[in-house]
BADRENDREN-617915 format. One line per 4 residues: number of its first residue (from 0); their letters; for each residue x, y, z of N, C-alpha, C. Coordinates in nm, 2 decimals. Example, Ala and Ser with C-alpha at 12.3 -4.5 7.8 and 13.67 -1.06 7.14 Angstrom:
residues 2
0	AS	1.32,-0.57,0.78,1.23,-0.45,0.78,1.32,-0.33,0.78  1.28,-0.22,0.71,1.37,-0.11,0.71,1.29,0.00,0.79
END
This chain:
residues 308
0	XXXX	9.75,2.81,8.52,9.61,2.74,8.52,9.53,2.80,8.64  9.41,2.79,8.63,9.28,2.82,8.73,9.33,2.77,8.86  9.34,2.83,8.98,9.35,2.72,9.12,9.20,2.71,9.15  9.22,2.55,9.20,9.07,2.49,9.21,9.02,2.53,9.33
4	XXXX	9.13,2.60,9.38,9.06,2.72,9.52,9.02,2.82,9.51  9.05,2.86,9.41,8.95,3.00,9.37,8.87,2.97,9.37  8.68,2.96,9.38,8.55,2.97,9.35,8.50,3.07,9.19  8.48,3.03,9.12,8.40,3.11,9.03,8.36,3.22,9.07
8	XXXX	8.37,3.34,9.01,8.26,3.50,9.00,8.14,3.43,8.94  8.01,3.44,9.03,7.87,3.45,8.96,7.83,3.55,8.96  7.72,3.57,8.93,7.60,3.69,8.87,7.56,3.72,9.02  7.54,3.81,9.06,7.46,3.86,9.18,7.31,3.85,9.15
12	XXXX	7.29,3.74,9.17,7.10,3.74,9.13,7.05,3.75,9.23  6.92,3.83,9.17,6.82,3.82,9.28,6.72,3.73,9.20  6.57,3.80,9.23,6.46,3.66,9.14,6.42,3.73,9.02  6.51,3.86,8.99,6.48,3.88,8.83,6.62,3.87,8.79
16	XXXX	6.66,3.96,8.67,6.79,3.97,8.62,6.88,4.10,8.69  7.00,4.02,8.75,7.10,4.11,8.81,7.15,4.26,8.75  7.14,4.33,8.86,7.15,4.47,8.80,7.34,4.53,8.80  7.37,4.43,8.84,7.52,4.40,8.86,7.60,4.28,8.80
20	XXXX	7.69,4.24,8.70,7.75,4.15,8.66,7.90,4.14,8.71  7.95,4.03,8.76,8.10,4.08,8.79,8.15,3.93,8.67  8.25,3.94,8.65,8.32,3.86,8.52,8.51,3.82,8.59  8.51,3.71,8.57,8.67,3.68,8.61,8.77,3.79,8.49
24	XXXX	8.85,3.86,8.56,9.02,3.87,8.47,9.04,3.71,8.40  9.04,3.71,8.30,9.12,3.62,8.20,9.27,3.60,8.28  9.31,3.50,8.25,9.47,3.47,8.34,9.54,3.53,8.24  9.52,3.52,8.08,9.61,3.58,8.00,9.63,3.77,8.03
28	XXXX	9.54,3.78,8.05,9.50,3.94,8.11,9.54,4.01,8.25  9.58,3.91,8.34,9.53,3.98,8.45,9.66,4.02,8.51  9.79,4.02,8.41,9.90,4.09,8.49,9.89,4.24,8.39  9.82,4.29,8.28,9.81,4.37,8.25,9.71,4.43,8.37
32	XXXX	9.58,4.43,8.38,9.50,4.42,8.49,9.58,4.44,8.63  9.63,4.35,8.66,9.74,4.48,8.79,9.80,4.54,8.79  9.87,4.58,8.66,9.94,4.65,8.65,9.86,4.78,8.63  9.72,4.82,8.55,9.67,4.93,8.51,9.63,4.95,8.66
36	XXXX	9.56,4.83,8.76,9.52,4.90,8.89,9.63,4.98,8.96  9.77,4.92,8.99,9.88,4.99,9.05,9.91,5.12,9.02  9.86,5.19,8.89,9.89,5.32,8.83,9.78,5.38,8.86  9.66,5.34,8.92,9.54,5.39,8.92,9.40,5.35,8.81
40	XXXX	9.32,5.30,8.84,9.24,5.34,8.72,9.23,5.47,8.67  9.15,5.47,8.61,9.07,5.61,8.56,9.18,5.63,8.47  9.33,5.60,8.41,9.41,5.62,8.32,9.33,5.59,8.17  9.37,5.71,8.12,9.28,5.65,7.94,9.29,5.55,7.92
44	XXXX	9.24,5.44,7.85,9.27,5.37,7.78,9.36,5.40,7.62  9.36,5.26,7.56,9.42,5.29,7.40,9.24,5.28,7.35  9.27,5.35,7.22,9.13,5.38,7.12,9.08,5.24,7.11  8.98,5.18,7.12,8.94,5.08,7.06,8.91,5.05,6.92
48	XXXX	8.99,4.96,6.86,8.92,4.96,6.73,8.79,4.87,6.69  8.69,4.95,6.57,8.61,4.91,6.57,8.57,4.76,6.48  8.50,4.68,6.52,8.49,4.52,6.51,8.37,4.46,6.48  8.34,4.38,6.42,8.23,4.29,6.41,8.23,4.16,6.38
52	XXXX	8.16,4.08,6.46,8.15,3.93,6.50,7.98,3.90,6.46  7.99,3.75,6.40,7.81,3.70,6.37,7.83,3.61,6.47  7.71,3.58,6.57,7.69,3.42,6.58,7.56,3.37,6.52  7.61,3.27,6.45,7.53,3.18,6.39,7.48,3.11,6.51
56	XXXX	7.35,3.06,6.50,7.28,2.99,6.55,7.18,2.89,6.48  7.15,2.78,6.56,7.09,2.67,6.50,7.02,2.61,6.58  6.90,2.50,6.54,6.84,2.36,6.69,6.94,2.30,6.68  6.96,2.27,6.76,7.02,2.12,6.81,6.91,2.00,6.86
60	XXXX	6.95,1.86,6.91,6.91,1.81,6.92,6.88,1.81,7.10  6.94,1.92,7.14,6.89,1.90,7.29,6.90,2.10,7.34  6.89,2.16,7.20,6.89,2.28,7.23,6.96,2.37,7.11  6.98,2.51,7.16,7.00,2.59,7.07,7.14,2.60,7.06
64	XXXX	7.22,2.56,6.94,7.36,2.57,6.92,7.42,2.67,6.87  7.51,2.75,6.86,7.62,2.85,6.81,7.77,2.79,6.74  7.77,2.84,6.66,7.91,2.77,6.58,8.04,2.91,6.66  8.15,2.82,6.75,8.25,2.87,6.81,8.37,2.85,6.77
68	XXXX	8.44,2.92,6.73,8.59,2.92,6.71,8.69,2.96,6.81  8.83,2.88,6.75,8.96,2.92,6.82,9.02,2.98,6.75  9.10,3.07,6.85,9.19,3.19,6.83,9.28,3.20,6.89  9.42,3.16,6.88,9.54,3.17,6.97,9.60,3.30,6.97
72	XXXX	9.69,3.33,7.08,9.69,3.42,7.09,9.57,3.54,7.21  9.60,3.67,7.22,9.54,3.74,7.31,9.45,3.82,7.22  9.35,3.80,7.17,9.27,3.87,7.12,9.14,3.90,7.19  9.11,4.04,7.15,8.99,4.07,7.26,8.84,4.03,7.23
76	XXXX	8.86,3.93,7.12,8.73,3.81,7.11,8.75,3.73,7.17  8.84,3.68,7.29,8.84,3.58,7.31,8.91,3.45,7.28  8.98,3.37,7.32,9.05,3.26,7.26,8.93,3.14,7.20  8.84,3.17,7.25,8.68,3.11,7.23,8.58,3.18,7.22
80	XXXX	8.55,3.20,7.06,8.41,3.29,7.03,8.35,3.25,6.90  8.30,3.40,6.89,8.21,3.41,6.75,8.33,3.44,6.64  8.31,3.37,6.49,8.37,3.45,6.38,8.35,3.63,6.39  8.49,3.64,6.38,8.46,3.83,6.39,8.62,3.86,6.37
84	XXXX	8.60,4.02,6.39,8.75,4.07,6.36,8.73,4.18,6.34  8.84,4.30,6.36,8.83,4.42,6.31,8.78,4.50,6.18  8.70,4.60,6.19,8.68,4.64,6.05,8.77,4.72,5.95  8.82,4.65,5.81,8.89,4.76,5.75,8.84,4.84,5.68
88	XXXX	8.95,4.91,5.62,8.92,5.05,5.55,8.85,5.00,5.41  8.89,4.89,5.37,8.79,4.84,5.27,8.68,4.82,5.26  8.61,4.78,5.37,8.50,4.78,5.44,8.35,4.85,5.37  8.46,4.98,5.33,8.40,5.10,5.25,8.37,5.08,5.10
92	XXXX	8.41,5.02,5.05,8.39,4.98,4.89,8.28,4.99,4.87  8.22,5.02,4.75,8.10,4.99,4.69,8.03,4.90,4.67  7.96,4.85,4.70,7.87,4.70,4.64,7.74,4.69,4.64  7.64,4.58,4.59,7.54,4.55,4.56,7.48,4.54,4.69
96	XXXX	7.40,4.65,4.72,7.31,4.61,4.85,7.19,4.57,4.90  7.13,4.47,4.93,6.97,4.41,5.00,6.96,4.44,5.13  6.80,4.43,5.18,6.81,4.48,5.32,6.76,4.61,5.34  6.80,4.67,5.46,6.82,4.76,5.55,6.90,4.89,5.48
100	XXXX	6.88,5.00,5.46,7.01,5.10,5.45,7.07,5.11,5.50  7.21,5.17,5.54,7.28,5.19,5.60,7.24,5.26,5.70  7.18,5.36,5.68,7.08,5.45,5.76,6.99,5.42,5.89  6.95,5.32,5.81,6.85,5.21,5.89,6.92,5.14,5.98
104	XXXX	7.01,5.03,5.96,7.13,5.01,6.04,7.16,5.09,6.12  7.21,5.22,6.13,7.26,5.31,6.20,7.17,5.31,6.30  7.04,5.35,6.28,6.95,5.36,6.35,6.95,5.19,6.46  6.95,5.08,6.39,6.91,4.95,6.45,7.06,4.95,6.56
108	XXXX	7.13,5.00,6.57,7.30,4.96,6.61,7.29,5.07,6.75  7.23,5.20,6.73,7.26,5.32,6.80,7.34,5.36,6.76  7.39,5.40,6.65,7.50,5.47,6.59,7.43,5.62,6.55  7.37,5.66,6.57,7.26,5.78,6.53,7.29,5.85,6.41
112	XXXX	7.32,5.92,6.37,7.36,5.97,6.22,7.46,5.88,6.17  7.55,5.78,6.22,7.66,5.79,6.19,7.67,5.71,6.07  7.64,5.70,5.96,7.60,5.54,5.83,7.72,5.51,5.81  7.82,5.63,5.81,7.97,5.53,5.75,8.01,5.42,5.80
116	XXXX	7.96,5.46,5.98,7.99,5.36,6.07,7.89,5.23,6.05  7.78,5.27,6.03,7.72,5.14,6.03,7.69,5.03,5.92  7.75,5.14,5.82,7.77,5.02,5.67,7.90,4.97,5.73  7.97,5.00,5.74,8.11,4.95,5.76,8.10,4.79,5.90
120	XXXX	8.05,4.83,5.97,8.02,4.72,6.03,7.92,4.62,6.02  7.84,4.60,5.95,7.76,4.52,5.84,7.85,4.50,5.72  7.93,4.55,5.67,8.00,4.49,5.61,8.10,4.39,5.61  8.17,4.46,5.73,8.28,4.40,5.85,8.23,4.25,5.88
124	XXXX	8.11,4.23,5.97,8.02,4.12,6.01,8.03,4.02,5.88  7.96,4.07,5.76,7.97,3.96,5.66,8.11,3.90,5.61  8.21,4.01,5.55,8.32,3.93,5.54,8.39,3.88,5.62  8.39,3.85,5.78,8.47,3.79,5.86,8.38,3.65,5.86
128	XXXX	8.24,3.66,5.86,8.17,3.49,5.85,8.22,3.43,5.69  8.24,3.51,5.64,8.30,3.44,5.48,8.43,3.40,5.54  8.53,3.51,5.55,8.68,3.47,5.59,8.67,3.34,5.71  8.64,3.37,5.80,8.63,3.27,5.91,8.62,3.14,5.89
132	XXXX	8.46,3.15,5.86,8.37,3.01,5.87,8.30,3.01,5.75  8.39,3.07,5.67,8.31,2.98,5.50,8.14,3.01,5.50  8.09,3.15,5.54,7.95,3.12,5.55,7.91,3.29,5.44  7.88,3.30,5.40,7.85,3.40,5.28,7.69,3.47,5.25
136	XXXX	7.68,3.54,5.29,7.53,3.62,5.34,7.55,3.69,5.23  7.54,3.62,5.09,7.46,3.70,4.94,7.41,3.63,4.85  7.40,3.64,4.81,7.30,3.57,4.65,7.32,3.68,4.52  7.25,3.60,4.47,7.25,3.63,4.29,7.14,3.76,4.27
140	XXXX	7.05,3.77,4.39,6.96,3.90,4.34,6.91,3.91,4.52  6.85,4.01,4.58,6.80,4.06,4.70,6.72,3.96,4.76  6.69,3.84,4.70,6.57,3.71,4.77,6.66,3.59,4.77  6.76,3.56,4.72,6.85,3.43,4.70,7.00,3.46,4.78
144	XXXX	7.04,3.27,4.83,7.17,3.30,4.87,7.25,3.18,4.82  7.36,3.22,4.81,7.46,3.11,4.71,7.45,2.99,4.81  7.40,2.87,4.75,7.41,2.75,4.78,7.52,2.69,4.80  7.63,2.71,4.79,7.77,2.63,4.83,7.85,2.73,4.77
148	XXXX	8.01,2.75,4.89,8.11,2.80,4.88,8.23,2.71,4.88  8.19,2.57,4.85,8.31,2.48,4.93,8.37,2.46,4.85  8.49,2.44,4.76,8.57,2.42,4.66,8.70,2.55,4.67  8.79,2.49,4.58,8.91,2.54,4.60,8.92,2.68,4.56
152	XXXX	8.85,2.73,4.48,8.87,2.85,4.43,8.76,2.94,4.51  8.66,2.88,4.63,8.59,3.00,4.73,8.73,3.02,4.84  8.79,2.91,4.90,8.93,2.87,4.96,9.00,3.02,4.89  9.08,3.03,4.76,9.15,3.12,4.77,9.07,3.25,4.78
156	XXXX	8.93,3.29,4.78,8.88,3.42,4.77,8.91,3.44,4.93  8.87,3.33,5.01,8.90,3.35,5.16,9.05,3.40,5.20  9.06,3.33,5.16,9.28,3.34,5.19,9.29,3.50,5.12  9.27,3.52,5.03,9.29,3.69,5.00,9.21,3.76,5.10
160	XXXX	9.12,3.75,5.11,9.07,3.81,5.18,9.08,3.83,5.37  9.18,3.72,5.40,9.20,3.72,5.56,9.39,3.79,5.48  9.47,3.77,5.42,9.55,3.87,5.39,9.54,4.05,5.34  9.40,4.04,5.26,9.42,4.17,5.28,9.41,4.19,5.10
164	XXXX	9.46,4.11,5.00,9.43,4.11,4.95,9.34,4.15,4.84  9.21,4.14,4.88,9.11,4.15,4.80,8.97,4.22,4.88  8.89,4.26,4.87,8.76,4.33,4.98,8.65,4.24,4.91  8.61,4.26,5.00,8.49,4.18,5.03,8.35,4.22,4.88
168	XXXX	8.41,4.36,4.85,8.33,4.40,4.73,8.37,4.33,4.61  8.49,4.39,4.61,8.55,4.25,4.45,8.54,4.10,4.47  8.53,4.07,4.61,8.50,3.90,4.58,8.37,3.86,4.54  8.29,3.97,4.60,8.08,3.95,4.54,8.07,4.05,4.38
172	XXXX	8.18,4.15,4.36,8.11,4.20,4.23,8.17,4.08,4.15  8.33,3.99,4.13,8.38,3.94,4.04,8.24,3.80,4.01  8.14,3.81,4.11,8.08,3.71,4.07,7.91,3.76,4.08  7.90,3.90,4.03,7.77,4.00,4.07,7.70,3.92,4.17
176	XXXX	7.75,3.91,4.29,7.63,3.88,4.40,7.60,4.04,4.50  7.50,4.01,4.52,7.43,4.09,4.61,7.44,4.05,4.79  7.52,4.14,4.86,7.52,4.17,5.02,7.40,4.19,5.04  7.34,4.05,5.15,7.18,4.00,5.21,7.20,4.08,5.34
180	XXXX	7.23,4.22,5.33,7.19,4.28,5.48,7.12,4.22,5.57  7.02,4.20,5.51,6.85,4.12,5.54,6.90,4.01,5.62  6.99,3.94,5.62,7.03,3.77,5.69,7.08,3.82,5.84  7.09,3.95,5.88,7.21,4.00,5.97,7.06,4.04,6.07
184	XXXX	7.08,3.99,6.18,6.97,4.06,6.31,7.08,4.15,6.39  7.04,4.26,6.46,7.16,4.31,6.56,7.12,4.24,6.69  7.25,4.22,6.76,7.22,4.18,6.89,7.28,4.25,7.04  7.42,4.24,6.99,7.51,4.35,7.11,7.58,4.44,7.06
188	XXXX	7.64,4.52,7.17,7.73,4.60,7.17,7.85,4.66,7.28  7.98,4.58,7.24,8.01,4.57,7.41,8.19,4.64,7.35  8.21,4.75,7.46,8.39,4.79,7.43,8.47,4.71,7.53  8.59,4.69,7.47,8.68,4.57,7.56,8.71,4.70,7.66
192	XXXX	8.71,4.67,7.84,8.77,4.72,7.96,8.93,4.84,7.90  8.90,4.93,7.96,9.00,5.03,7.94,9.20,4.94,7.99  9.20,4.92,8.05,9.27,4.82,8.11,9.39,4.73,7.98  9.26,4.65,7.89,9.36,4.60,7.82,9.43,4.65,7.70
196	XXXX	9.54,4.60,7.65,9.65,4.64,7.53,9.57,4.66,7.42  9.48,4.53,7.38,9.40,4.53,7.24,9.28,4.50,7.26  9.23,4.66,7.20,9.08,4.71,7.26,8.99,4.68,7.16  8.87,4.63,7.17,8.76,4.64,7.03,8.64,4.74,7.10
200	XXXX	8.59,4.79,6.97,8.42,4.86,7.03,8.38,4.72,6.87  8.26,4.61,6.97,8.28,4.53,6.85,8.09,4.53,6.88  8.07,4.53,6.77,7.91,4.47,6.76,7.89,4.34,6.70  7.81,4.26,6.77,7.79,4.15,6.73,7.62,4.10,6.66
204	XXXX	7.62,4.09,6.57,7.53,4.05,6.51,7.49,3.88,6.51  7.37,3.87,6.49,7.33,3.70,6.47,7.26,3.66,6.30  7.28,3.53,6.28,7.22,3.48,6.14,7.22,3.35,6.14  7.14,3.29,6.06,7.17,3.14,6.05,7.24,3.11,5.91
208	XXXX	7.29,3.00,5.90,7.35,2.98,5.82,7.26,2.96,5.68  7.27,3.03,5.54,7.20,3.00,5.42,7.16,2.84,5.41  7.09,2.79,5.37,7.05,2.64,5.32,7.16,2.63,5.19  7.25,2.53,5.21,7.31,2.47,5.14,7.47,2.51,5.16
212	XXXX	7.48,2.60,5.28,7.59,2.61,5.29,7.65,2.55,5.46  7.77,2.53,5.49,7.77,2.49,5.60,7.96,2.56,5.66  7.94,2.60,5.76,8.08,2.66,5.82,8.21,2.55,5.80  8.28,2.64,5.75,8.43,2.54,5.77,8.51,2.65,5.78
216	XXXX	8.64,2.59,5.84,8.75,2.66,5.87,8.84,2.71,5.74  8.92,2.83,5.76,9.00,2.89,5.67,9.15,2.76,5.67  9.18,2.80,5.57,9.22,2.65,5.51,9.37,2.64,5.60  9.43,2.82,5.63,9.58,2.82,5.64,9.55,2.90,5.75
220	XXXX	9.44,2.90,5.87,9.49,2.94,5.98,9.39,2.88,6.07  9.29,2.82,6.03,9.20,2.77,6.16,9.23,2.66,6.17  9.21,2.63,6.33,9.24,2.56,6.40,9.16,2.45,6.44  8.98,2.51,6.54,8.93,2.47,6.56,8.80,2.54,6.55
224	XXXX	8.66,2.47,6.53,8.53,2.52,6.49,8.45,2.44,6.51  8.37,2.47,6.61,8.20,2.36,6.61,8.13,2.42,6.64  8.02,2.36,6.62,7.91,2.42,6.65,7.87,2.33,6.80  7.81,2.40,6.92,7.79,2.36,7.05,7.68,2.44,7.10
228	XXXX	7.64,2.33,7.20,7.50,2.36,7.20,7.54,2.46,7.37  7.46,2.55,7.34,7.49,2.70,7.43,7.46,2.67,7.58  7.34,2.63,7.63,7.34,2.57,7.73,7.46,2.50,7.79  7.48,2.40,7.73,7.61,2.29,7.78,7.74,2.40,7.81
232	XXXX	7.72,2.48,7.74,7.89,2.57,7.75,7.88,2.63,7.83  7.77,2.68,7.92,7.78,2.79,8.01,7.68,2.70,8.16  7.69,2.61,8.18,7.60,2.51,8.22,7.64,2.53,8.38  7.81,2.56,8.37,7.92,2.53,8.45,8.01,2.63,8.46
236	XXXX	7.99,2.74,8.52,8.14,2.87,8.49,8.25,2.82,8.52  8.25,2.77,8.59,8.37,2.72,8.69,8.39,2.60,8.62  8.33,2.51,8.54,8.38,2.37,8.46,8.49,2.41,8.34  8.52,2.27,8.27,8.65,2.30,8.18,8.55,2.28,8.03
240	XXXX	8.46,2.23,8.08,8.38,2.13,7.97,8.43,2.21,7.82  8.38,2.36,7.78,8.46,2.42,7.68,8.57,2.39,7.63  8.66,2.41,7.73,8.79,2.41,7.70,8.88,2.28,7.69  8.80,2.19,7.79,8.88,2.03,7.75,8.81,1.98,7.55
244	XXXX	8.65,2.05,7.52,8.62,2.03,7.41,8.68,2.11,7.33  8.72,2.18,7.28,8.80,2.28,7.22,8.99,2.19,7.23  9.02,2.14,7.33,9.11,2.09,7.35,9.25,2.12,7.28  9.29,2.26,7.23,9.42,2.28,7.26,9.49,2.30,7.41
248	XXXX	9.64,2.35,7.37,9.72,2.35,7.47,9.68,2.48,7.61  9.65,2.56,7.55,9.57,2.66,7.62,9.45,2.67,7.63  9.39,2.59,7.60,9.24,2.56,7.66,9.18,2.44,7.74  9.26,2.37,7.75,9.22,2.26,7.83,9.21,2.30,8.00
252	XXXX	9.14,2.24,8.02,9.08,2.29,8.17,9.05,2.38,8.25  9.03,2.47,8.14,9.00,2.63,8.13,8.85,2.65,8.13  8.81,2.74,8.25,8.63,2.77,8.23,8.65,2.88,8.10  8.50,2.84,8.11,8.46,2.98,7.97,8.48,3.12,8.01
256	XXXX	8.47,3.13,8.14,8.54,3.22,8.15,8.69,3.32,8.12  8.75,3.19,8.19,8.90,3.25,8.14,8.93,3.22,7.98  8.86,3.14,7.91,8.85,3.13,7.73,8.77,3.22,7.67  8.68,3.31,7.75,8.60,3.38,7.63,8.57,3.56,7.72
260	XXXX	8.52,3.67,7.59,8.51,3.76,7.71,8.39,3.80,7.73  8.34,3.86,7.84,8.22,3.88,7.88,8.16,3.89,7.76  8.14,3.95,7.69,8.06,3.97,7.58,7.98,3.85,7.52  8.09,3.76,7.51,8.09,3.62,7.43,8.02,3.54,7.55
264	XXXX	8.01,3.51,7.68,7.95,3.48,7.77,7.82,3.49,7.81  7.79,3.63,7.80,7.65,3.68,7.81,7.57,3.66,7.68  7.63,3.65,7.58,7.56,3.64,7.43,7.50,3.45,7.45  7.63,3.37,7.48,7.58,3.25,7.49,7.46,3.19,7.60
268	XXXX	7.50,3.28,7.70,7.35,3.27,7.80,7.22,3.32,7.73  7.25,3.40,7.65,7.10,3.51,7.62,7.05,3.38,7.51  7.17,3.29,7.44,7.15,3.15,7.36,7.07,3.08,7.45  7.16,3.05,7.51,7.10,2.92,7.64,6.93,2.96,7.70
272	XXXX	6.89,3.07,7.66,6.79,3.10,7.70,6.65,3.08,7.65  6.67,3.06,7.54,6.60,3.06,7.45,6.52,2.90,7.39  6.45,2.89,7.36,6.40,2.74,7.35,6.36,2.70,7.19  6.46,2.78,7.07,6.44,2.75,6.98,6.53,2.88,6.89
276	XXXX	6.61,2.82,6.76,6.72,2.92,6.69,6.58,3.02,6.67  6.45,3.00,6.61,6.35,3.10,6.55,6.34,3.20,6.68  6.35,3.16,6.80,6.29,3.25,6.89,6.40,3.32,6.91  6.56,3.29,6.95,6.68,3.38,6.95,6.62,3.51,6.89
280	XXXX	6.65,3.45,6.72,6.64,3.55,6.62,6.51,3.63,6.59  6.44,3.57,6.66,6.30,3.71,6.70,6.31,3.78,6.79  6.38,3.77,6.87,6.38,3.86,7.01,6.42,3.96,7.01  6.33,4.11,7.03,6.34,4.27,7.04,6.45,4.29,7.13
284	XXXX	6.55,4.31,7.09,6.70,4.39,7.14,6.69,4.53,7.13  6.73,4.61,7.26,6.79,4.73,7.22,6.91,4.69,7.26  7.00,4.78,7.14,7.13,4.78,7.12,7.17,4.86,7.25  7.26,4.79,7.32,7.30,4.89,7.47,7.46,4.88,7.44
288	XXXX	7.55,4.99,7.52,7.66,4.97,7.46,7.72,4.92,7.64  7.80,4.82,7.65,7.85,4.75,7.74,7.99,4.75,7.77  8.02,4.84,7.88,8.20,4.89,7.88,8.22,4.82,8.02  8.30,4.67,8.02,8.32,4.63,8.16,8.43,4.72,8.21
292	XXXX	8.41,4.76,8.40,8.52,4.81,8.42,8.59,4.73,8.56  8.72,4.75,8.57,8.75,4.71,8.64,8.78,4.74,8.73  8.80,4.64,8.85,8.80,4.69,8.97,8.84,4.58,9.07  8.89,4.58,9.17,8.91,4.47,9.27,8.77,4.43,9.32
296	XXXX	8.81,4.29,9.37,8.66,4.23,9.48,8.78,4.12,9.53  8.76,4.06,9.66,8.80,3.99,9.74,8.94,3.98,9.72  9.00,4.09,9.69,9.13,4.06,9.68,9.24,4.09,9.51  9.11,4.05,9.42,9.13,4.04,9.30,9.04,4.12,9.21
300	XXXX	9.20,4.11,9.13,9.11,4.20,9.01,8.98,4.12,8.90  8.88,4.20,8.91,8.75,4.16,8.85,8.70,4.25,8.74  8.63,4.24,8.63,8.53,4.29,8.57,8.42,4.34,8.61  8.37,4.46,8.64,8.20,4.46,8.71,8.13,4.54,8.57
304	XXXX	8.04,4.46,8.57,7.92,4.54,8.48,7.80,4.57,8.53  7.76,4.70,8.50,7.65,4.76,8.57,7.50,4.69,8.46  7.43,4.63,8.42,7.35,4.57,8.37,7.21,4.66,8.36  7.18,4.77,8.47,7.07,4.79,8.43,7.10,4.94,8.31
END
């Protein structure tokens, strides 16, 4: 657990936005973390695999909320984040497309020529909000989106599809729907620190959820899922508030820090900033790509991000 003697890492602010970020080691992380300092940095990392996470966003009643999930285990989303996950090789299938081209994407992501890559993670992004959180970005034609997925037989399209099963193309052709590229805003783009075991280069995208549908958990592996209002979660770095509300065994009295990773942090602040879900999802983003590195400060190993 956190000692209540340690002080929180903040933001080095000055009266604009800090051109320096420093981020706590995760406790799950940070004997990996001394051990990569003791060999030296600058050692390659492992390849990161490539990943996509949505957060949904919504009003709340006292602000702008994000639907958060749990994830046990050491994954490099965090034990507290966005629906997301690595992208597979099915990813690639053919399907019915609305929106943006892949092309266009590429362009919106900074991926520059690259479309394999950027259909693939627009793909990626959609079927992990299906798999995940039951949330489904298609419809019946390029202007509509399926009104409810709740019943037992969207349940097993999910379940095949978080085994492996099935792609995300045969679950929308077996019922000719159309992939709503169009529902998908870009927003980040951040590689997990050279340092740890299991690396992502993951982009995160934002959307709200279709009218008539609403997030639930995968029936045979989630845990925990709400939606929470963004401000309140990051209100407190150094508080448990997250983690006593999330309330498993490894998250209780845990800051968001040590439950979530930079990425997932700064995304919920860029939330908390905002004074309405419409304005989030209007906000001009350039896609920057964000590689925390590490390094010691007061003794301990830290995250620093260069910001400007």
């Amino acid at each position: 657990m956190p000692s209540s003697a340690d002080p929180p890492i903040r933001s080095l602010r000055t009266d604009r936005l800090p051109t320096v970020r420093y981020f706590e080691v995760p406790e799950r992380q940070r004997r990996a973390a001394e051990a990569w300092l003791e060999r030296g940095a600058g050692i390659p990392g492992s390849t990161p695999t490539p990943a996509s996470a949505v957060v949904f966003v919504r009003d709340g009643k006292r602000g702008v909320e994000t639907y958060l999930t749990y994830r046990p285990g050491n994954s490099p989303l965090g034990t507290v984040g966005f629906p997301g996950g690595p992208v597979e090789a099915h990813d690639d299938e053919p399907l019915d497309w609305a929106g943006p081209t892949p092309t266009q994407w590429a362009r919106r992501l900074g991926m520059g020529g690259d479309v394999g890559r950027s259909r693939r993670a627009v793909v990626a992004a959609a079927r992990q909000a299906f798999e995940e959180a039951g949330v489904l970005l298609a419809g019946s034609d390029p202007m509509s989106t399926v009104e409810s997925v709740e019943g037992a037989e969207w349940m097993r399209s999910r379940e095949a599809l978080a085994l492996g099963d099935v792609s995300l193309a045969q679950v929308l052709g077996r019922r000719r729907l159309v992939l709503r590229s169009d529902l998908l805003r870009p927003l980040a783009h951040w590689v997990t620190s050279d340092f740890a075991h299991r690396r992502y280069d993951i982009h995160y995208f934002t959307a709200v959820v279709p009218d008539g549908q609403s997030p639930t958990l995968l029936e045979s592996t989630g845990v925990w899922g709400r939606w929470v209002e963004a401000a309140q979660a990051v209100a407190e770095p150094g508080g448990s508030w997250l983690g006593d509300l999330v309330g498993q065994e490894d998250t209780v009295g845990r800051s968001v820090g040590d439950l979530s990773s930079p990425g997932v942090q700064c995304v919920l602040e860029s939330i908390a900033e905002c004074s309405s879900a419409i304005a989030f999802l209007a906000r001009n983003r350039a896609v920057v790509t964000r590689n925390p590195v590490l390094e010691v400060r007061d003794g301990r190993p830290v995250l620093r991000l260069d910001w400007s």
